[in-house]
C-alpha positions in Angstrom: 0.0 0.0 0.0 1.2 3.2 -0.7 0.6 6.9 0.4 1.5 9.8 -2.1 1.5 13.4 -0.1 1.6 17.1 -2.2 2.0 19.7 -0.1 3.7 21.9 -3.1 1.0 25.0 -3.1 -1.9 26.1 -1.3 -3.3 23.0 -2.8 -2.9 20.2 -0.9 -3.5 16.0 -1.7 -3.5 13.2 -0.4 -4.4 9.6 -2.0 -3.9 5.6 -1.1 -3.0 3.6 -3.7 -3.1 -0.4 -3.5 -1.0 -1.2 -6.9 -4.2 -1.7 -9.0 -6.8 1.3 -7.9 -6.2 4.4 -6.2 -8.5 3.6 -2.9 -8.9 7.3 -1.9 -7.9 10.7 -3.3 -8.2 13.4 -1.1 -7.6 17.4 -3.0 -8.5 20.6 -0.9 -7.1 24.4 -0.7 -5.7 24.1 2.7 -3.7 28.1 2.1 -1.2 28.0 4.4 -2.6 25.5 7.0 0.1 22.6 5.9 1.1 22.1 9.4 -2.8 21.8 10.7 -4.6 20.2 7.8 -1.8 17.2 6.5 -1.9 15.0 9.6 -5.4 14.7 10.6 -6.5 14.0 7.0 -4.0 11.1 6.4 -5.3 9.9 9.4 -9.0 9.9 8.2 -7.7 8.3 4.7 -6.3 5.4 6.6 -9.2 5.0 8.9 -11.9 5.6 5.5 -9.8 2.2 4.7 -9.3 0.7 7.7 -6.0 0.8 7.5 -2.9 1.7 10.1 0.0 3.3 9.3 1.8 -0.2 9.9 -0.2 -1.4 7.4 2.0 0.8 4.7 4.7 -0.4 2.2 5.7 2.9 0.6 5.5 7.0 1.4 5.6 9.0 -2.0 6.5 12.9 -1.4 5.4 15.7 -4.3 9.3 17.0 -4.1 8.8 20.7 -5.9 9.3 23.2 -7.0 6.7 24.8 -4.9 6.2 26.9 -1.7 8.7 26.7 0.7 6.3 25.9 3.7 4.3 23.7 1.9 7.5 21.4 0.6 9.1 21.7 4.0 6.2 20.4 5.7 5.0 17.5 3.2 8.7 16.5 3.2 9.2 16.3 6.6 6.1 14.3 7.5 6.6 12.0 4.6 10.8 11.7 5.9 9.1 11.1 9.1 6.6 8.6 8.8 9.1 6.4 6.4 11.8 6.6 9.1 9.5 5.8 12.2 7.1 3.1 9.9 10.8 1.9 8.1 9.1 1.8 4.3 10.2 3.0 1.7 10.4 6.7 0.6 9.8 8.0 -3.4 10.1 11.1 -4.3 8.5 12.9 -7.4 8.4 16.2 -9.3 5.6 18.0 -8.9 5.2 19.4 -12.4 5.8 15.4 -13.4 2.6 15.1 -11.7 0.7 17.5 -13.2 2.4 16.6 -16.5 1.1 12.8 -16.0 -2.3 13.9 -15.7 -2.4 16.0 -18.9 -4.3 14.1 -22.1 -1.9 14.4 -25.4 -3.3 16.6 -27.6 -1.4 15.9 -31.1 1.5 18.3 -32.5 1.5 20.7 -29.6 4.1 21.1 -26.3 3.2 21.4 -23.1 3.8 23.5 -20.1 3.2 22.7 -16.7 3.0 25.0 -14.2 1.8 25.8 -10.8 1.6 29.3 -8.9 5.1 30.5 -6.7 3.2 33.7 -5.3 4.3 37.4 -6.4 2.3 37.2 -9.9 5.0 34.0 -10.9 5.0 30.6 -12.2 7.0 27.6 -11.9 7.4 26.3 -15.6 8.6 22.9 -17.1 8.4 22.0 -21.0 7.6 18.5 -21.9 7.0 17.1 -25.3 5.5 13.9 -26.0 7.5 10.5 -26.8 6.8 6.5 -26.3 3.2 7.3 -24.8 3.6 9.7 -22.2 5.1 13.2 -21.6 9.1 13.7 -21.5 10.6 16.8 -19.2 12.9 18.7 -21.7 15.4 21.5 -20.5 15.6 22.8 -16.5 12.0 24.7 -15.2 12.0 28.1 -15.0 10.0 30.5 -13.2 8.5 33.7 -14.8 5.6 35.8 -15.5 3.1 35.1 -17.2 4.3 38.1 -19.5 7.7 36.6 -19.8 5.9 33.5 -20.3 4.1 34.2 -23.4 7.5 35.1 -24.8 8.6 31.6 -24.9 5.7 30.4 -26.3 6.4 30.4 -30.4 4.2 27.6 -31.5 1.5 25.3 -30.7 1.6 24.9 -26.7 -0.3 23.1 -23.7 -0.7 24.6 -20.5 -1.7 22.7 -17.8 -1.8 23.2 -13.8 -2.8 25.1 -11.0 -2.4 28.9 -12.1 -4.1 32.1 -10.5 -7.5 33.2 -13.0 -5.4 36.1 -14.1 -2.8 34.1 -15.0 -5.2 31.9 -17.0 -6.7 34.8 -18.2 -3.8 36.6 -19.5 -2.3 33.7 -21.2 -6.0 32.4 -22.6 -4.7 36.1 -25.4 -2.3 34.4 -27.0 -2.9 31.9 -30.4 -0.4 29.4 -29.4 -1.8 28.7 -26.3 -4.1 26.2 -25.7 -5.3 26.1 -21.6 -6.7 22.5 -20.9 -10.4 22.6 -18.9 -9.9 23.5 -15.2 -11.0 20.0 -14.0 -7.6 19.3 -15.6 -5.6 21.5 -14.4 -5.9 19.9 -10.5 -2.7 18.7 -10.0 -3.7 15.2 -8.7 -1.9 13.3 -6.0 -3.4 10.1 -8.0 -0.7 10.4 -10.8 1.9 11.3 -7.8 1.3 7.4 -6.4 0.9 6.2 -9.9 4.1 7.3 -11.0 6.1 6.9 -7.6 4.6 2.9 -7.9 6.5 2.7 -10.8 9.4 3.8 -9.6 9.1 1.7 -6.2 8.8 -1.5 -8.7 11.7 -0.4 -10.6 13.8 -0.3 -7.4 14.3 3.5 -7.5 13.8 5.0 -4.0 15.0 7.6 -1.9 16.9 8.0 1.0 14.7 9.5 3.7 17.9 11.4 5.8 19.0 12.5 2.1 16.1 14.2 0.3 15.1 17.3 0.2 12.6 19.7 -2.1 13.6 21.1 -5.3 13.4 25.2 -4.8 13.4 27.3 -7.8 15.4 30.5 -7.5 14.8 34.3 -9.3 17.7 33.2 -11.5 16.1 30.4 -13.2 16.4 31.0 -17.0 12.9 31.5 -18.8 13.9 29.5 -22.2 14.2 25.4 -23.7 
């Protein structure tokens, strides 16, 4: 059994996944309430399926880029609970996760992105190879002014954004905004991928990891 936690923005998730169907998925705006919200909820998951925490095999952790509460918090419950429970500990991306959950729309890029506060994004390119989406180049914060800049042909975005955000990049022709219900970034495809990994032997050190923080300097380009 396996627990997948993102705590990258003010949206946080939870879900339980078994290896063949994701037994509960839990997404809420929790704002900056990390600290109160994470704890009591993944106890109420566990006891919606009357499970304990003994009862777990692996800990999956949204690693960033995101808000440096939010990541500080996820990480160290889910460093936590894999040292105290001694299961394994997978980290993932978080723009990997919202990537995963975006359907391929033929000939076009995509962006992921989620909100870092002060009127920026975090950005990641991905293209689409062998059936799912590939990261290419380093992510990038910007605006979504500086945004639009890099944008030059046919392009995806996908993922949590402000409505002005959305808004402002809805004005240019290359862009192509999936439907909000998309844009959740859902800690479903966090356990999904993070299972994968888990099978493929690729875990984490709990004392070792840490969250991905994008910095002002990040370069906006591919």
């Amino acid at each position: 059994m396996l627990l997948a936690l993102d705590t990258s923005t003010e949206q946080l998730g939870l879900a339980l996944f078994d290896g063949h169907r994701i037994r509960t998925e839990v997404v809420w705006h929790a704002g900056r309430h990390h600290t109160r919200d994470l704890a009591p909820w993944i106890r109420r998951v566990l006891e919606a399926n009357s499970l304990q925490p003994r009862d777990l095999e692996v800990i999956a952790v949204a690693t960033g880029p995101g808000s440096f509460t939010g990541l500080r918090v996820g990480m160290s419950v889910a460093k936590a609970m894999a040292l105290a429970l001694r299961v394994h500990l997978v980290g993932v991306f978080s723009l990997d996760v919202t990537a995963a959950g975006t359907p391929h729309y033929p000939h076009r890029l995509l962006l992921a992105v989620l909100p870092m506060g002060r009127g920026r994004l975090a950005v990641g390119w991905y293209r689409w190879r062998r059936d799912h989406w590939h990261a290419e180049g380093t992510p990038f914060l910007a605006t979504p002014d500086e945004l639009l800049k890099t944008i030059t042909e046919p392009t995806l975005v996908s993922g949590e954004m402000p409505p002005e955000a959305r808004q402002r990049l809805s004005q240019s022709p290359f862009v192509h905004l999936v439907p909000p219900p998309l844009d959740v970034r859902r800690p479903a495809w966090l356990a999904h991928l993070a299972w994968e990994r888990w099978k493929k032997g690729l875990v984490d050190d709990p004392v070792t990891l840490t969250p991905y923080y994008l910095s002002q300097a990040s370069e906006p380009a591919r």
